[in-house]
N, C-alpha and C positions, 0 to 999 in steps of 0.2 A: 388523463394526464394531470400530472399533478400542475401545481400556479407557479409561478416564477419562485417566490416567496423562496417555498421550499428547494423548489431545485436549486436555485444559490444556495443556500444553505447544506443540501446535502451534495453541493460539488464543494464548498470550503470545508465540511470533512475531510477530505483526502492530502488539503496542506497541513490544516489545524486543525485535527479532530474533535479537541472539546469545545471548541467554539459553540456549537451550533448548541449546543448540551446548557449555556449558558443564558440561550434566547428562549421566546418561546417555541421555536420550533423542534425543543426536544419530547414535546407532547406527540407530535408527527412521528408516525412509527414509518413510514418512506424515508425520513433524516436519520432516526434511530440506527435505520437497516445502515447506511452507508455511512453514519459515523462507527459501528462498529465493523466496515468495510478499510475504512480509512487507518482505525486501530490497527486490525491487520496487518493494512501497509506499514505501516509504522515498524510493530512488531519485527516485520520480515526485513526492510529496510535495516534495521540495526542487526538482528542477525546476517545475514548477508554485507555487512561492514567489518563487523568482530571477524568470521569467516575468512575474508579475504586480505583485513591488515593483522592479524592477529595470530592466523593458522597458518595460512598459506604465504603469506610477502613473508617471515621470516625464515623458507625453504627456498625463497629466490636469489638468495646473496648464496649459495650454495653451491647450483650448478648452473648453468647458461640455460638447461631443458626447464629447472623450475622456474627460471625469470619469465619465459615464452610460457609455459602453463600459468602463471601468474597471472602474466597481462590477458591472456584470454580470456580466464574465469573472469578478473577485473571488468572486462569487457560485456561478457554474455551476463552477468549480475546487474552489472547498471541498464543492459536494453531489456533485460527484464524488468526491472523496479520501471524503469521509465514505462515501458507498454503498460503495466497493470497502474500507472498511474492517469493517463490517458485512459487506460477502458475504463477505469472508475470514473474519472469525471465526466465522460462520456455517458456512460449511462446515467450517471445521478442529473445531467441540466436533460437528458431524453426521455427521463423520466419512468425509468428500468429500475426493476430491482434483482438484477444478473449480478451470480457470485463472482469473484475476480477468479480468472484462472489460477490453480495450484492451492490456493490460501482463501479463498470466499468461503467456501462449506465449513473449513474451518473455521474460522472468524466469526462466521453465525452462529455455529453450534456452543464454539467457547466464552466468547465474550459474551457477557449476558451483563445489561445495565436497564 
C-alpha cells in the first residue's frame, strides 16, 4: 500500500489534476497513473457538458418528449460523472490502481505524460 503522501496526492488528481504533476509526487508512477485517471475525468466531464447543453437542451424547447429526454440524459450524465468520481478517489486514498469504468483503459492508453 502506498503512504498517505501519495495517496492524497493521487485522490487531488481527480479535482485538480495537474496539481500533483507540480510536486514531487509526479516521480510516483501510482500519482502518475490517477492523474491521468483524473485527466480522463476531466476530458469526459466536458464532453458530456457540450453533449447535453449544446446538442441535446437546444432539442428541448421543441417538444414536451425532448424536454423529459433532456432532463434524463441531464440526469444519468451527472450520476455518472459523480460515481466515476467517487471510484476514482476511492481507489486512489485505497491505494488501487483500477481503471474507471467506461473511460480508465482509455485514459491510460492515450494520455501519456
Amino acid at each position: 500500500m502506498k503512504d498517505k503522501k501519495n495517496t492524497g496526492m493521487a485522490a487531488v488528481a481527480y479535482f485538480i489534476f495537474f496539481l500533483p504533476l507540480l510536486t514531487e509526487a509526479k516521480k510516483d508512477p501510482f500519482v502518475k497513473y490517477h492523474v491521468r485517471q483524473g485527466l480522463g475525468f476531466l476530458i469526459t466531464f466536458f464532453a458530456l457538458r457540450f453533449l447535453t447543453l449544446f446538442l441535446i437542451a437546444p432539442l428541448a424547447d421543441s417538444a414536451y418528449f425532448f424536454d423529459l429526454f433532456f432532463t434524463l440524459v441531464y440526469w444519468v450524465a451527472n450520476l455518472f460523472l459523480v460515481t466515476l468520481l467517487i471510484l476514482g478517489v476511492m481507489n486512489a486514498i485505497k491505494g488501487e490502481e483500477k481503471p474507471l469504468p467506461l473511460i480508465g483503459e482509455w485514459a491510460n492508453k492515450t494520455l501519456k505524460f
